[in-house]
C-alpha positions in Angstrom: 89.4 119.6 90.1 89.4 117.8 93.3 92.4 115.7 93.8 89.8 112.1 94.6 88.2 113.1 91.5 91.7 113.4 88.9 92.4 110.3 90.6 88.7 108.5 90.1 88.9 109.7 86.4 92.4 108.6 85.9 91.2 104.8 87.5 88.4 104.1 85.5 90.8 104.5 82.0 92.1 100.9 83.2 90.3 98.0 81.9 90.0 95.7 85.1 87.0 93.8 84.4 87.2 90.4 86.0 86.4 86.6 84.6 84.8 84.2 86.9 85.9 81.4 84.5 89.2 82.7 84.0 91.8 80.5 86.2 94.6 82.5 87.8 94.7 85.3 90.3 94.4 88.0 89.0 91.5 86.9 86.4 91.9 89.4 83.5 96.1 91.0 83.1 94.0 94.5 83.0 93.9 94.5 86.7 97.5 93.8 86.8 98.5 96.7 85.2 96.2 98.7 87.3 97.8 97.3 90.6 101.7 97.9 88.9 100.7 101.7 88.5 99.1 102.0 91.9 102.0 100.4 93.8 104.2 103.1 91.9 102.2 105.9 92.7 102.1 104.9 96.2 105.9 105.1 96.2 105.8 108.3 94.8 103.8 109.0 97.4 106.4 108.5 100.4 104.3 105.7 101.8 106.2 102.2 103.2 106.4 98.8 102.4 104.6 99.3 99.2 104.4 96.2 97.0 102.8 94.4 94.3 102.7 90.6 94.6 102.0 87.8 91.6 98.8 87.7 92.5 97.4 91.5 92.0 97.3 92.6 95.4 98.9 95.8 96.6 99.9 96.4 99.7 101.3 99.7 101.6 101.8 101.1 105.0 101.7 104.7 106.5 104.0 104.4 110.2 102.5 105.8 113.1 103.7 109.4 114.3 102.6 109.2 117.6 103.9 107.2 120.6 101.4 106.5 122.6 99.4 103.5 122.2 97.1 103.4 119.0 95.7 100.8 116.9 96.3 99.9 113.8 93.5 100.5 111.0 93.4 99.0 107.7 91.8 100.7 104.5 90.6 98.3 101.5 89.1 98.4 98.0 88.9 96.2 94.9 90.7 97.2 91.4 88.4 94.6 89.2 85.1 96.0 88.0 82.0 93.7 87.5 82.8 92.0 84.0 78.4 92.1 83.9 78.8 95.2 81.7 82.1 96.8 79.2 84.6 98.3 82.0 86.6 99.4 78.7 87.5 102.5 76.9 84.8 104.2 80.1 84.3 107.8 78.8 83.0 109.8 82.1 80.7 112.4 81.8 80.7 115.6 84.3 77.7 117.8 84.8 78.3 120.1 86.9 75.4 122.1 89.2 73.4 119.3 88.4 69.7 120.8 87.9 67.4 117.9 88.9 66.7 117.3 85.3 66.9 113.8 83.1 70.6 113.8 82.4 71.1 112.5 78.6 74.0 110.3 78.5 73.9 109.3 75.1 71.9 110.9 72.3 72.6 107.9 69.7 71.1 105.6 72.2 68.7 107.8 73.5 70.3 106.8 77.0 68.9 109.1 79.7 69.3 108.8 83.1 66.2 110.4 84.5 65.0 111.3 88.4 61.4 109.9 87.3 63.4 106.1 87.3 66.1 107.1 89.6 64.6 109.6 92.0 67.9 109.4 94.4 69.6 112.1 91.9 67.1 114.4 93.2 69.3 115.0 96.5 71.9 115.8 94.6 70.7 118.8 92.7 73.3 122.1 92.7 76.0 119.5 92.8 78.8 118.1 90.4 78.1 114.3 89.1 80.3 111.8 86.6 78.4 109.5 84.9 78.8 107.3 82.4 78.4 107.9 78.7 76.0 105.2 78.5 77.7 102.3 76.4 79.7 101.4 79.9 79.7 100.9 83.6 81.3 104.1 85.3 83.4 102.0 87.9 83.1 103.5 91.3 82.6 100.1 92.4 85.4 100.2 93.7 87.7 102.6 92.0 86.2 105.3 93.7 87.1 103.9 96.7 90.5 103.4 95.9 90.8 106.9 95.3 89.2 108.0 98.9 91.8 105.9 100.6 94.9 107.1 98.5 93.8 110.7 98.7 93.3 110.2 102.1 96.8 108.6 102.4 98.2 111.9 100.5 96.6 114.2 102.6 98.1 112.3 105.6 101.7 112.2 104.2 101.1 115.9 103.2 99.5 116.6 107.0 102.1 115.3 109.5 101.1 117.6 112.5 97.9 115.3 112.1 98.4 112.3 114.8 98.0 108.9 113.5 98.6 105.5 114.5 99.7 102.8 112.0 97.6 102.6 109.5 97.5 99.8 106.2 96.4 99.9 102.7 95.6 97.1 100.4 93.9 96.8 97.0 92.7 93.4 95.9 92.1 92.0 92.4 89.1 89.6 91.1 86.4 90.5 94.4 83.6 90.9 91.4 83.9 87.2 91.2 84.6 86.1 94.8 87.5 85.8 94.8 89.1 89.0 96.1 91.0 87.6 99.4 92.1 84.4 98.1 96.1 85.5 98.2 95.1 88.2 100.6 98.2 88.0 102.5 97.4 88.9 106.3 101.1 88.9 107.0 101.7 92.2 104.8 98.6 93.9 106.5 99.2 94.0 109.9 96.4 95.8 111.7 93.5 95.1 114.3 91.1 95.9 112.2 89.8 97.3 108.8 87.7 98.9 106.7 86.6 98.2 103.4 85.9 101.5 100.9 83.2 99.9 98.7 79.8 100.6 99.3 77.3 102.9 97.9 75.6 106.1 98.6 76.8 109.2 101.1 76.7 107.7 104.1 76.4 103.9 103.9 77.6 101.8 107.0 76.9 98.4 106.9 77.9 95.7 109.1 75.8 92.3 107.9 76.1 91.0 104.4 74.6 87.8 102.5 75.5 84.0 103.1 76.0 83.9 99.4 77.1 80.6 96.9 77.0 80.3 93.6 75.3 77.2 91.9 75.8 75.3 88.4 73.2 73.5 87.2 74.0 70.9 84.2 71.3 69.6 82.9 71.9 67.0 79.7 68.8 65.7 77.2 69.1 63.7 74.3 69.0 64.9 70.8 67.4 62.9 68.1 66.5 64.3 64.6 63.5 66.3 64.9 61.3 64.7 62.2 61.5 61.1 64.0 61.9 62.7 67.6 58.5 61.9 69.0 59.3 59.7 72.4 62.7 60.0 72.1 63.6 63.8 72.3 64.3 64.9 75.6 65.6 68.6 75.0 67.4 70.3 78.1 66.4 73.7 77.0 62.8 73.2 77.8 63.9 70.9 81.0 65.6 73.8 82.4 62.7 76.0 81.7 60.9 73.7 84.0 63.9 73.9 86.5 63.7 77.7 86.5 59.5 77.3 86.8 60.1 75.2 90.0 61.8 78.2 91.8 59.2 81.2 93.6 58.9 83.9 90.9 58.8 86.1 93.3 62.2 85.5 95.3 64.4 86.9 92.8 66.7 90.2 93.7 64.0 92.1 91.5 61.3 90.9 93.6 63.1 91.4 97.2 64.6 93.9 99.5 65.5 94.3 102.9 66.4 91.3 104.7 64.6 88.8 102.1 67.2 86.7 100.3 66.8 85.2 96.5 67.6 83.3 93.7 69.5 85.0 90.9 69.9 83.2 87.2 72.7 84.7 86.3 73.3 82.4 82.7 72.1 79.9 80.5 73.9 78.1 77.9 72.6 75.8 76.1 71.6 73.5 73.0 69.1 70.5 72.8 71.4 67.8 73.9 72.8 69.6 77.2 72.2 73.2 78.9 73.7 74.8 82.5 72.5 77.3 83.9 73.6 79.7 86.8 72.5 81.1 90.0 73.4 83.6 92.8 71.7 82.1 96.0 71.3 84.7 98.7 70.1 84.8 102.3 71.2 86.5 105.7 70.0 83.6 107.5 71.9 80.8 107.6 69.1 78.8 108.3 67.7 80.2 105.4 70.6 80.2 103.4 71.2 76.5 104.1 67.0 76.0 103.1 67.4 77.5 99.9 70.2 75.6 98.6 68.4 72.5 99.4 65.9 73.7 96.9 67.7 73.5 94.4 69.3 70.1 94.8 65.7 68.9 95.5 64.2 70.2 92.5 67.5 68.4 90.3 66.2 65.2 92.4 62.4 65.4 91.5 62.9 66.8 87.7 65.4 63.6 87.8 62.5 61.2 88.7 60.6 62.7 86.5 62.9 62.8 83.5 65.1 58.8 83.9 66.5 59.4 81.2 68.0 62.8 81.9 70.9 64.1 83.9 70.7 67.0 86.6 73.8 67.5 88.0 73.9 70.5 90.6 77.3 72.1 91.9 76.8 74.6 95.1 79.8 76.6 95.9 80.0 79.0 99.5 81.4 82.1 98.5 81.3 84.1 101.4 79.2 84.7 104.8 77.5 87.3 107.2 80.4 89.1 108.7 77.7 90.7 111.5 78.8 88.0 114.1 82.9 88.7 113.4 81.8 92.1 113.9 79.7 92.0 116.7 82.7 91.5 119.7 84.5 94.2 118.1 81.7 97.0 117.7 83.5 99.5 118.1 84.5 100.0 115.0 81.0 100.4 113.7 80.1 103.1 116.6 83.8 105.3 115.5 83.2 105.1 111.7 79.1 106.3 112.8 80.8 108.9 114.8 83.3 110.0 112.3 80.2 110.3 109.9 78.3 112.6 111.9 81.6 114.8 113.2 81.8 115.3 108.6 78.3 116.4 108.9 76.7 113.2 107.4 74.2 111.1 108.4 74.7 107.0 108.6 72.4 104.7 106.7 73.0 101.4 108.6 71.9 99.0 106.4 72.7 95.0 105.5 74.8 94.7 102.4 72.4 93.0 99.5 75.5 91.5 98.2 79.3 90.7 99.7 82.5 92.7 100.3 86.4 91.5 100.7 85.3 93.1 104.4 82.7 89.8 104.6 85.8 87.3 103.8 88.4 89.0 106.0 86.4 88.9 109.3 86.1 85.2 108.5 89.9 85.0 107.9 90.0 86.5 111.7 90.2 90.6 110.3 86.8 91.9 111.1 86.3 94.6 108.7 82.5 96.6 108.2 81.8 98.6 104.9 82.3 102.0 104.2 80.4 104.6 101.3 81.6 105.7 98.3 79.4 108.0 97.0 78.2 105.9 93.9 74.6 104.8 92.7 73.6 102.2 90.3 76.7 100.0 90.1 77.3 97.8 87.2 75.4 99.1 84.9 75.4 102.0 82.1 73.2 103.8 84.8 75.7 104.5 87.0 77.2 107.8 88.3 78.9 109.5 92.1 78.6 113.3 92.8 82.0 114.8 93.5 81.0 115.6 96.7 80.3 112.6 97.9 83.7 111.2 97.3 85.0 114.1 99.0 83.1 113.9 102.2 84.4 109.9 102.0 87.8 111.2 102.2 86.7 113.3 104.8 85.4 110.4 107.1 88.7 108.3 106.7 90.7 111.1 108.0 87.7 111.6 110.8 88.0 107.7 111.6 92.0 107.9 111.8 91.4 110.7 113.9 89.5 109.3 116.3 91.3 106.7 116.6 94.5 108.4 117.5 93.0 109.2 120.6 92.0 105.9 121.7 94.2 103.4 123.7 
């Protein structure tokens, strides 16, 4: 067994699912633990100024072994896995030589995971996957990617006839929820630039990412017996059924791709006298962006006109924006980590992030820092799984990049 894939398997035994309601960074102690045992193996390692702060994050650097003049590159990837699906007692599956045939994951629950719903396993045939055992998320995203960059690290330490300048290593806690570079301390990660290890199939480069926030809607009704309710009743269940009706059916992420942007309910909670509901608003616009999050406080104005004697209150929160024009002065970095793709024999998919990265809040703190692959498909969800090789030939391009970049002034 490859030495990324012990590690991978070893990763996803933590529990590190996060809580957006949860106060405190980290969210969940599981990721804690996680980051404790990765700041020890680090150690073990032989790497430098490895640490573990209150907060989760973990922090370590590799000295340059070359004088001349390099720059310093950064490596990053999350701990927490999305707390959408069980991250707990994960039981991977390995088929190896993987014949292009439905894969059953669980005879039980009859959980298959078949090319005819997702035909990308098809390139993958002859080759070794790990999947889930469908009652879980697999949790490449982003353990996988923590195991590129400390293999990669390992390699390096184990390598040193390979020239490298400086390079950094952090792993964050809680970016499931957006909150992943809250306590990202910039101090302890002293480099030009970075990259972040968290995207998904072989040969993903992306650049561009959502404006994203997150809106609360709390709508509250008034509850009266049912028997005398007539005139008097105003339920919030059914006046947030006419709040979701108000929104385009078809601008939700199951309707969009590309470069369209959406609305996402993500919850509802509710009884007759008061009910909230949740949304993911995406765009990579900010025009846009800015557009749709006026919709929703318009439609909480007009269903309050409508409804007098109701409340809609609406709470929009940023979470994070398009890092394409942080990255943009520095572009470089995308054209080396292209070119360190294609010297491993891979070919880049540039394309815009349908989502966010730590990467997408860094280049706002003033770190500008593009997305790497993984390997993995189908992310948080019971559907997920990474061929071995794939996370190999991620290793492969972080040495490439470090590589190249010990050559440049």
């Amino acid at each position: 067994m490859s030495q990324v894939t012990e590690r991978f398997l070893r990763y996803v035994q933590f529990d590190t699912r996060s809580e957006e309601e949860a106060p405190g960074s980290p969210s969940t102690p599981g990721q804690m633990v996680l980051a404790n045992a990765l700041a020890a193996e680090l150690e073990t390692l032989g790497l430098s100024e490895v640490s573990c702060d209150e907060h989760g994050y973990v922090y370590a650097t590799l000295p340059a072994n070359i004088t001349q003049p390099a720059a310093a590159v950064g490596f990053v990837a999350h701990m927490d896995t999305s707390p959408e699906v069980s991250g707990a007692q994960i039981k991977p599956r390995l088929f190896e030589n993987y014949d292009g045939k439905p894969l059953l994951l669980n005879e039980t629950l009859n959980v298959v995971l078949s090319p005819e719903d997702f035909p990308d396993l098809l390139k993958y045939k002859g080759e070794t996957l790990i999947t889930t055992d469908g009652t879980t998320l697999l949790g490449a995203d982003d353990k996988a990617g923590i195991a590129e960059i400390v293999t990669a690290a390992e390699y390096l330490i184990q390598h040193p006839e390979l020239p490298h300048g400086t390079l950094c290593f952090a792993f964050t806690p809680d970016e499931e929820v957006g909150r992943g570079t809250d306590f990202f301390n910039l101090d302890k990660f002293p480099v030009d630039f970075a990259y972040t290890v968290d995207g998904g199939p072989l040969g993903e480069l992306e650049f561009e990412n959502f404006n994203a926030a997150k809106a609360k809607i709390v709508i509250t009704g008034r509850n009266v017996h049912p028997g005398t309710a007539k005139g008097k009743m105003l339920n919030s269940l059914l006046l947030a059924a006419e709040f979701i009706a108000l929104l385009p059916p078809d601008e939700t992420p199951a309707q969009t791709e590309g470069y369209v942007g959406f609305y996402h309910l993500t919850g509802i909670r509710g009884e007759v006298e008061q009910t909230r509901l949740n949304y993911l608003i995406r765009d990579f616009d900010q025009v846009r962006f800015a557009q749709r999050k006026a919709v929703i406080e318009n439609i909480a104005r007009t269903l309050g006109k409508k409804y007098p004697q109701a409340t809609f209150e609406v709470e929009i929160k940023d979470q994070y924006y398009n890092m394409k024009e942080k990255i943009a002065p520095v572009q470089h970095i995308v054209d080396t980590a292209f070119q360190a793709m294609q010297a491993a024999k891979i070919t880049p998919v540039v394309n815009p992030v349908r989502g966010g990265t730590d990467g997408a809040a860094l280049s706002y703190k003033g770190l500008p820092t593009p997305n790497l692959f993984t390997g993995g498909h189908n992310f948080h969800g019971r559907y997920e799984f990474i061929p071995v090789e794939s996370m190999e030939k991620a290793v492969e391009t972080l040495l490439k990049i470090v590589e190249l970049y010990s050559r440049r002034d």
